[in-house]
Every structure is written in structure tokens, then in C-alpha cells.
C-alpha positions in Angstrom: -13.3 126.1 -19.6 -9.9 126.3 -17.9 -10.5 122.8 -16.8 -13.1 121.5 -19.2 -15.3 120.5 -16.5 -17.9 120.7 -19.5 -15.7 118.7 -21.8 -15.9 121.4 -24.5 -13.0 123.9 -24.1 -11.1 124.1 -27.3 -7.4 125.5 -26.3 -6.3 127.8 -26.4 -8.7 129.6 -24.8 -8.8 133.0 -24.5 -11.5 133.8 -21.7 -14.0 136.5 -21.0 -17.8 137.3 -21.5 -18.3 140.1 -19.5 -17.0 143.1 -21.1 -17.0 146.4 -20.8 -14.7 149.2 -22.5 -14.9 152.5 -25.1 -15.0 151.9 -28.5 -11.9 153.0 -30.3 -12.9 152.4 -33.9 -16.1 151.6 -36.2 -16.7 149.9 -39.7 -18.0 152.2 -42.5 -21.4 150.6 -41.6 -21.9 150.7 -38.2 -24.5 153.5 -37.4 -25.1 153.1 -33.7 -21.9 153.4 -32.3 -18.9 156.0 -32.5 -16.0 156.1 -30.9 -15.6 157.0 -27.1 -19.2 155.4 -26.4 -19.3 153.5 -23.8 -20.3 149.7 -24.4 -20.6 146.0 -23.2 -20.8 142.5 -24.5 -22.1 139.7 -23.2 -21.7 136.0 -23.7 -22.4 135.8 -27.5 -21.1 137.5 -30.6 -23.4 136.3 -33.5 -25.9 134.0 -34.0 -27.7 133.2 -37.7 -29.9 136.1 -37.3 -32.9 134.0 -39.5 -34.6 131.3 -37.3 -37.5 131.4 -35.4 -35.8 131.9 -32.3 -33.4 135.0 -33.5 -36.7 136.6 -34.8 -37.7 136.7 -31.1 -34.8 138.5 -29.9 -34.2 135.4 -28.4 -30.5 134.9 -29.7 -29.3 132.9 -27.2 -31.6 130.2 -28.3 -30.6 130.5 -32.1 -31.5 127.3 -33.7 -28.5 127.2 -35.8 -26.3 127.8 -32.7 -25.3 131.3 -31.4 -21.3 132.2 -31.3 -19.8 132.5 -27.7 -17.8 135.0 -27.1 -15.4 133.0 -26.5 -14.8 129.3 -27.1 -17.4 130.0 -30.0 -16.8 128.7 -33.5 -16.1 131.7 -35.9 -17.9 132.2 -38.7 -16.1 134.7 -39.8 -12.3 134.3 -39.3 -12.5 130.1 -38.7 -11.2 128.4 -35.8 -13.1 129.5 -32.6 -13.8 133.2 -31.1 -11.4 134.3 -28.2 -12.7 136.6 -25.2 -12.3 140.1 -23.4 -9.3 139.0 -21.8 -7.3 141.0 -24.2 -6.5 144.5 -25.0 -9.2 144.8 -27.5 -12.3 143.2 -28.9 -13.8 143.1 -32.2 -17.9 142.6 -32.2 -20.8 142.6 -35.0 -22.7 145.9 -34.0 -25.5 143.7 -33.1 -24.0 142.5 -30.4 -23.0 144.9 -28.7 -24.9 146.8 -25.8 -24.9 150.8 -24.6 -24.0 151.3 -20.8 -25.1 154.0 -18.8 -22.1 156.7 -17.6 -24.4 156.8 -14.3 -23.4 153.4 -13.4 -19.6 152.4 -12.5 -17.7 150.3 -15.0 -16.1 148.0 -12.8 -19.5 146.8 -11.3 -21.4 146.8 -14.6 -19.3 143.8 -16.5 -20.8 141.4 -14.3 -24.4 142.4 -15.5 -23.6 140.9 -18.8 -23.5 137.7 -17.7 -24.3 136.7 -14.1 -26.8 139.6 -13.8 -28.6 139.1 -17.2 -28.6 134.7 -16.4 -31.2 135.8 -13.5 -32.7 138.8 -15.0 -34.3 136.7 -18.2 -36.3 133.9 -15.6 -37.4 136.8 -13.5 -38.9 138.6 -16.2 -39.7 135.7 -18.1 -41.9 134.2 -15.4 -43.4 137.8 -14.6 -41.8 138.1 -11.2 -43.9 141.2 -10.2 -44.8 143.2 -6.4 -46.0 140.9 -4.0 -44.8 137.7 -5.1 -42.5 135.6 -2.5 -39.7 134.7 -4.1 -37.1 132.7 -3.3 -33.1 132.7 -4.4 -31.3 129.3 -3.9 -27.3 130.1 -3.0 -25.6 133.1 -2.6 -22.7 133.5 -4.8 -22.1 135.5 -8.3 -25.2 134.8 -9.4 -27.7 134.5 -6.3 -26.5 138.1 -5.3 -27.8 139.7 -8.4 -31.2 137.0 -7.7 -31.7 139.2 -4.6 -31.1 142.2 -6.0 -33.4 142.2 -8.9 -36.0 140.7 -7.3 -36.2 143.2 -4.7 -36.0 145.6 -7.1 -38.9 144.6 -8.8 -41.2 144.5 -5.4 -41.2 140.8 -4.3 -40.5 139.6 -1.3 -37.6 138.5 -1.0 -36.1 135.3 1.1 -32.6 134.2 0.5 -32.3 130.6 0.8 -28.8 129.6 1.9 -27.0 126.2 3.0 -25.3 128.9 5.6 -26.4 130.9 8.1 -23.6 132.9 8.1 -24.5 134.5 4.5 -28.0 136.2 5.7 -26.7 139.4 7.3 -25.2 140.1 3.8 -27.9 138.8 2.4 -30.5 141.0 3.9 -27.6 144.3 3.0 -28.2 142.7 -0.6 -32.3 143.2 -0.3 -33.4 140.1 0.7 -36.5 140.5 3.7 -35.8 137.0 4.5 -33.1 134.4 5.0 -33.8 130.8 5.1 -31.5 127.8 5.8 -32.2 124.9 4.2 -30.6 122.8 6.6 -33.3 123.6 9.3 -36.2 121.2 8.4 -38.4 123.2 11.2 -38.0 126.4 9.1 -38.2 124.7 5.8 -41.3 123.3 6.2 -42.8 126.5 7.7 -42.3 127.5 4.2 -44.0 124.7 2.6 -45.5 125.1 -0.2 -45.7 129.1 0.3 -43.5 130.3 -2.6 -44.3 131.9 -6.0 -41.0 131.5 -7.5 -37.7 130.1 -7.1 -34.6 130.8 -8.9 -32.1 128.1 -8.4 -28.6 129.4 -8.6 -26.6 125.8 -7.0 -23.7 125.4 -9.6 -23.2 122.1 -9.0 -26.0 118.6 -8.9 -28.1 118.3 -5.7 -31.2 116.9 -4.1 -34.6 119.2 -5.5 -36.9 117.5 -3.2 -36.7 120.1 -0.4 -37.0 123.1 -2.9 -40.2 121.8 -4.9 -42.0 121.0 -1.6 -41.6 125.1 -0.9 -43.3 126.2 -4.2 -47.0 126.8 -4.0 -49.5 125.3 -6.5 -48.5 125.9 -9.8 -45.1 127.5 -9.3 -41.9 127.5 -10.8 -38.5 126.3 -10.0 -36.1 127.9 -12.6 -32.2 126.5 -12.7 -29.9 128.5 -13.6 -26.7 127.4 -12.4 -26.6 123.2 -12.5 -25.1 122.8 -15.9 -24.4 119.1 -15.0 -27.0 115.9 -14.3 -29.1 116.6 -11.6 -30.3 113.8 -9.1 -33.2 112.5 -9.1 -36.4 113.8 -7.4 -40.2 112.4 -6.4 -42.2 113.2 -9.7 -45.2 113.2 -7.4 -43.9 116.8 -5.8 -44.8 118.0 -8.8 -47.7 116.1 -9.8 -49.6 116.9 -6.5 -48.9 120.7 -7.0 -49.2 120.9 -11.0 -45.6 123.0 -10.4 -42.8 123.3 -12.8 -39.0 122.7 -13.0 -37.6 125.0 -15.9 -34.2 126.0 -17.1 -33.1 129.4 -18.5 -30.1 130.5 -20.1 -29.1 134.3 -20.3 -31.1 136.7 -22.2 -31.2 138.1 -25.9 -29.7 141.0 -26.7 -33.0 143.1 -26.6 -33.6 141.8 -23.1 -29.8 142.5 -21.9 -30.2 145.4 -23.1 -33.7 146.0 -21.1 -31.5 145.1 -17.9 -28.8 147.2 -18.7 -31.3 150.5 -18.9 -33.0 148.4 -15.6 -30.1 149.1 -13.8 -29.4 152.4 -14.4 -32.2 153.9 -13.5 -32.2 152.0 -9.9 -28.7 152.0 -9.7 -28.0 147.9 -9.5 -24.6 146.9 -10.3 -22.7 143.6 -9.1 -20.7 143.4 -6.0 -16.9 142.9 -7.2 -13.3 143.1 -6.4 -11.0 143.8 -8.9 -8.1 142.4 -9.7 -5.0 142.6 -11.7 -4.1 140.2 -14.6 -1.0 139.2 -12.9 -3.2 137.9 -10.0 -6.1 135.8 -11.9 -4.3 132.3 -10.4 -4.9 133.3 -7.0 -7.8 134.5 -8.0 -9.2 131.2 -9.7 -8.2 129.3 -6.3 -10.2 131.7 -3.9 -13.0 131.6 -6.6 -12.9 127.6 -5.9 -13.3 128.0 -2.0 -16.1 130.5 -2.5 -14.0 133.6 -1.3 -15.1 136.1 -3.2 -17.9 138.8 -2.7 -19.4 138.3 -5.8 -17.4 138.4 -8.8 -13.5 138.8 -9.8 -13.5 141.9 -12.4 -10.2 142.6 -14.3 -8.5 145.9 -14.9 -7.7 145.6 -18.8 -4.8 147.8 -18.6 -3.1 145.5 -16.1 -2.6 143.3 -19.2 0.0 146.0 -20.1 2.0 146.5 -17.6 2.1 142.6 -16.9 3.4 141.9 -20.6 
């Protein structure tokens, strides 16, 4: 969005989809919530609450298209929705999501966005004890992978263009790191997965990844918003295995992850940051220095202005 690498930002944008804060104030309708609770939001704000999709709890699918957070139209107000990067934040009740005081609040707004993105394929695919699973790239969203998946009993093997990444890896709960470079080690893997959650942001070659997965297994992608290259379609014709995509999860489900993670105590890996610093910020972000996600202390927003 800052760039419209997408070419869909709508200016100006006021970023910010993983949120976290008190509520200060409440409609004369709102029944779940009361000032002083502590709460999060995610990446969407509404969605038409009426087709087959929102009658799932599947929101994020709605057929009528949900509201981002931010960059979302309004239905509402008009014009499009602006983000959490802002002193406050006005949400339909629906939409919003009760965090745990167990948990800290820094390390919880993350969840909302890169943990729930790899929560939903994990529990979608029923990801359960046992299974070898496999996370593609270590960054903001392969470091919650790990995590969850070792969390829920598989076995765990980081798969990593760098070597470097699998001490912190295995401190992250992976049993196993793999580098995809090595062809020797890669094909000792062959076809020996269950499941593989695909985290790469950017295109790249699937070949090597679908020759890992066993007989009818699944590659999800969850980071590649972008045209892929092409692959062999007989990798997956000869192994009757998948390539899927998966978006984040409805509110139900982030919810789920949100309880999830209180009662194993999973939050993201972050650094936080003041407002005043976001440009340097967004720079090391582009060279992949960061360990795992940028949060921003709110109340910096104050003291900048």
C-alpha cells in the first residue's frame, strides 16, 4: 500500500490492521464490550453479514466483498476506511476480538494478521500430532508457521533459503531446518511431507517444494500475492497433491487463535518502535532486518504531533 506494489492503494492511506488497545467508549447497542476491555482487530471491519460465505464465519471470503480495515471502501461513512495508525479506532462490535491480559500487548497485535494468515491453513488442513510439516521462509509470517505448528504436535522442519536462520529457527520450535539450496538434503526429503505452508512474499520456482510433499498433500500459499512461475503439472499429477491458497481467518476462527494463544502462551516476536521512526523502519523491513514484526507504541503518535 505505501507503494502500490498491488496497484490498489487509494491515498491517503492511513495504515494498520493489527490492532490492539482498551476500549474507551461503546454504542447504546453494543452488549459485549465495556469500556477498559481489552480488544483487537484484525484486517477487516465489515463484510455483508448475509452470503453464504458470512454464514460460515468465513468473513473474509464474503461474496459481496469484506471492508479492510484500511484501504476498505466504507459503507458507512463513504470514501474508504483508514487504519490503527491513529489515536483511536471506531469498529462494528462484530469485528472486534477479546485478548487475553495473560498475554503481552505488544506481542499480541501481530496475531491478528500474520499469526491468524498461518493459523486458518493449519487448522483448515487439520494439521494435527505427528504430521511433518514444513514452513517455507522465515520472516513475519513463517515465525508464527513454526510456532503454531509445533504447538499443535507436528514435526516441525523449517525450510529456509539460509542456513544462517535455523539456530533461530529451532529457538522458534522447529525440530528441523532444511535449506533448500542443498539439492542432497532436498531430495532426502522427497516426497516425505504432510503439509507445507508457503510463506515466500514474492513469485518463485514451486518445483522443488511439490517434489517434498507426499501423496496427496498440500502446498498452501500464503504469502505470493503476485503471478507465480510456472511449474511441471506432472508433480502433481503423479502424487494426486494440491497447491492451495488461504487468506486470513473469520472472525470466529481469529478468535479461536486468539484463546489458542493464551493458553500456550504464543505471541509474535517484535520490536517496537516509535511513530517518529516508521521510515527507518520501512527500509530495514525491505532488507529483511527485523525479528519478526515492527509494532508501534500508539502514544508515540502524541508526543510526535
Amino acid at each position: 500500500m505505501a507503494r502500490n506494489d498491488w496497484g490498489v492503494a487509494m491515498y491517503p492511506v492511513v495504515p494498520g490492521h493489527e490492532i490492539v488497545g482498551r476500549v474507551t467508549d461503546v454504542g447504546a447497542h453494543v452488549k459485549g464490550f465495556k469500556p477498559g476491555d481489552l480488544v483487537g482487530v484484525g484486517c477487516m471491519v465489515d463484510s455483508c453479514q448475509s452470503c453464504p460465505s458470512c454464514d460460515e464465519g468465513l468473513e473474509q471470503y464474503c461474496e459481496n466483498g469484506m471492508v479492510g480495515t484500511y484501504n476498505g471502501d466504507d459503507k458507512v461513512l463513504g470514501g474508504h476506511t483508514y487504519g490503527g495508525y491513529s489515536g483511536k479506532v471506531v469498529v462494528n462490535e462484530k469485528f472486534v476480538l477479546r485478548v487475553s491480559d495473560k498475554l503481552e500487548t505488544k506481542a499480541v497485535a501481530p496475531l491478528l494478521c500474520a499469526g491468524i494468515t498461518t493459523w486458518s491453513p493449519l487448522r483448515h488442513w487439520n494439521v494435527k500430532k505427528g504430521d511433518k510439516v514444513g514452513v517455507v521462509g522465515l520472516g513475519g509470517l513463517g515465525h508464527m508457521g513454526v510456532k503454531f505448528a509445533a504447538a499443535l504436535g507436528a514435526h516441525v522442519v523449517m525450510i529456509t533459503t539460509s542456513a544462517a536462520k535455523g539456530e533461530d529457527a529451532k529457538r522458534l520450535g522447529a525440530h528441523e531446518v532444511l535449506v533448500s539450496k542443498d539439492a542432497d538434503a532436498m531430495a532426502a526429503h522427497t516426497g516425505s511431507f504432510d503439509f507445507l505452508l508457503n510463506t515466500i512474499p514474492v513469485k518463485h520456482d514451486l518445483n522443488p517444494y511439490i517434489a517434498l510433499l507426499k501423496r496427496d498433500a498440500t502446498m498452501v500459499i500464503v504469502g505470493a500475492v503476485e503471478p507465480l512461475d510456472g511449474f511441471h503439472g506432472a508433480g502433481l499429477i503423479m502424487g494426486r497433491k494440491r497447491i492451495a491458497g488461504s487468506l486470513i481467518g473469520g472472525i470466529a476462527e481469529t478468535q479461536e487463535m486468539l484463546d489458542f494463544c493464551a493458553e500456550h502462551g504464543i505471541t509474535s516476536d517484535v520490536e517496537m518502535i516509535n511513530i517518529d521512526t516508521i521510515n527507518n523502519a520501512y527500509e530495514r523491513m525491505q532488507k529483511s532486518d527485523v525479528k519478526y514484526r515492527f509494532v508501534i507504541d500508539m502514544k508515540s503518535l502524541k508526543a510526535a504531533a
